[in-house]
C-alpha positions, -999 to +999 in steps of 0.1 A: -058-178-101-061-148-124-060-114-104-079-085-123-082-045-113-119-038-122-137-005-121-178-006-113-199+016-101-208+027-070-244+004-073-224-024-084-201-023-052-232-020-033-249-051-045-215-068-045-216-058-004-251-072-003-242-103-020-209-108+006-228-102+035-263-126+022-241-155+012-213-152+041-185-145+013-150-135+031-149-108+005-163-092-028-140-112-046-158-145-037-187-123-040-183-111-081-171-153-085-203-161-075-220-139-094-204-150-124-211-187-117-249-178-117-248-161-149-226-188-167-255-215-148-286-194-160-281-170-196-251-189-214-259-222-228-260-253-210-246-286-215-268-309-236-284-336-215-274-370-228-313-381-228-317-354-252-286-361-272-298-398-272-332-386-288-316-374-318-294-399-326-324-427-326-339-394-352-312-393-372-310-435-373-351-431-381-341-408-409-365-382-396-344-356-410-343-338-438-312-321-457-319-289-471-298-273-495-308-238-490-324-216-467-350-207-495-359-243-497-363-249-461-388-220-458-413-231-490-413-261-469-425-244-439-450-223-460-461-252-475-470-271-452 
């Protein structure tokens, strides 16, 4: 376990408190972990599913890509389409 000193604001602590005393956390501590699991879970990027990673590979076996050598190229094939 990594132990940090970490400055917020007096809101912050507040909403921290609220959190603790919602979830039944011990402290803020638990609290701010939490909180950090939820964003990790919601705004970074997930995990692939393996349906999905499945899907392309029967693509890429279709040969439904294309290979573009440029950027340019890839975008007179948008507008021309």
């Amino acid at each position: 376990m990594v132990q940090a000193i970490v400055n917020i604001g007096e809101y912050q602590d507040r909403i921290l408190t609220i959190i603790k005393g919602k979830f039944g956390f011990k402290n803020k501590s638990e609290a701010m972990n939490y909180v950090i699991n939820k964003y990790d879970q919601e705004l970074l990027e997930p995990e692939l599913k393996p349906e999905f990673i499945n899907k392309i590979r029967n693509l890429e076996k279709k040969g439904e890509f294309k290979k573009y050598k440029s950027l340019t190229q890839l975008r007179n094939q948008i507008e021309n389409a």
